[in-house]
C-alpha positions in Angstrom: 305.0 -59.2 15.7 307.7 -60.1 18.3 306.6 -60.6 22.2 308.0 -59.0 24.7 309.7 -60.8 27.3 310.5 -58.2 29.2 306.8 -56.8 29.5 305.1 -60.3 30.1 307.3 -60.9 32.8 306.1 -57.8 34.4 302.4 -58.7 33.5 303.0 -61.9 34.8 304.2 -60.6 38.0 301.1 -58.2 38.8 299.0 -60.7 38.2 300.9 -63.1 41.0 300.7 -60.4 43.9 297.3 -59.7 43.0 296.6 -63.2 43.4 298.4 -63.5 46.0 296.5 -60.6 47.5 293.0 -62.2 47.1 294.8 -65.3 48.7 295.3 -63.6 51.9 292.0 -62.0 52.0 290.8 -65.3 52.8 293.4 -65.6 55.4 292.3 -61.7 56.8 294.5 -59.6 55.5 293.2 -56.3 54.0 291.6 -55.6 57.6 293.8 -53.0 58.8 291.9 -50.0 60.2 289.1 -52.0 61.8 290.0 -54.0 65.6 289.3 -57.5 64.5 287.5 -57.1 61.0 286.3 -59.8 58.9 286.2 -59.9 54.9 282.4 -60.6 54.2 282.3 -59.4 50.4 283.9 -58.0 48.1 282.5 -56.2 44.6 283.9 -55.5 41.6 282.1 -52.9 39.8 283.2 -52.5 36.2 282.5 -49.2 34.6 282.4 -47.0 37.6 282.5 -44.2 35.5 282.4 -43.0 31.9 286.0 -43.8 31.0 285.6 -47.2 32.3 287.6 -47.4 36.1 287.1 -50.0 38.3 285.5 -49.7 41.8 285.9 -52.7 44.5 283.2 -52.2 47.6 284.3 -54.6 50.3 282.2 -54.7 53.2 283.8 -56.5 56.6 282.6 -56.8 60.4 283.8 -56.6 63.6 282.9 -55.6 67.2 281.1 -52.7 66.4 279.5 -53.6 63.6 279.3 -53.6 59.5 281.7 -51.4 57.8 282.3 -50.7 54.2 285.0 -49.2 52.1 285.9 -48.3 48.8 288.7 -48.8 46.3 289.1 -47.6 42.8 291.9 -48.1 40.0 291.4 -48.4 35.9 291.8 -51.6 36.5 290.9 -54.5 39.0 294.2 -55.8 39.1 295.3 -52.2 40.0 292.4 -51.6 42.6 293.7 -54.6 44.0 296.9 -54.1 44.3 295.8 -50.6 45.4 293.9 -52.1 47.9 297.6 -54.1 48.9 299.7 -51.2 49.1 296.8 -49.4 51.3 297.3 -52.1 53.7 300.6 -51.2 54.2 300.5 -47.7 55.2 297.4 -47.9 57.8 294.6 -49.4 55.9 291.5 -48.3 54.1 289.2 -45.8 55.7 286.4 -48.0 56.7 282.7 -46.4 57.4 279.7 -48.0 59.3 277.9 -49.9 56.5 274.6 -48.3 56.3 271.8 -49.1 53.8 271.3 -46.2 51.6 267.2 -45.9 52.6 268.5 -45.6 56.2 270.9 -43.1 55.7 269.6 -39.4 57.0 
């Protein structure tokens, strides 16, 4: 069977900006949305649901507290890149981080 060029390139690139991506997590990025949040975790959940999706939970501070918010793709490299283009257009939708025994 003869590779694909074409389609390893583009595999190849997905893979870069979602490294890239993780990259600049350390540096803050992927904050947007919250004053002067900081990255403090990020999960990936595999097998969110029945047909397999992905599901990162990244949790993040700031002034006012712990927040948390929720991305999911069939992928991780897509949740992550999800989690990219989400950035660009006003952020995630971050909620207070509350333990689930507090909640009311």
């Amino acid at each position: 069977m003869a590779r694909d060029g074409d389609q390893e390139r583009k595999y190849y690139q997905r893979l870069a900006r979602a490294a890239e991506w993780l990259s600049g997590i350390e540096d803050g990025k992927g904050m947007d949305g919250l004053k002067t949040g900081c990255c403090t975790e990020v999960r990936i959940k595999m097998g969110a649901s029945a047909s397999g999706e992905c599901l990162l939970v990244i949790k993040a501070y700031d002034e006012t507290g712990k927040h948390i918010a929720f991305v999911g793709a069939l992928d991780v490299i897509d949740a992550l890149l999800t989690w990219r283009a989400k950035a660009d257009h006003g952020g995630l939708k971050w909620r207070e981080d509350v333990p689930w025994e507090e909640r009311g």
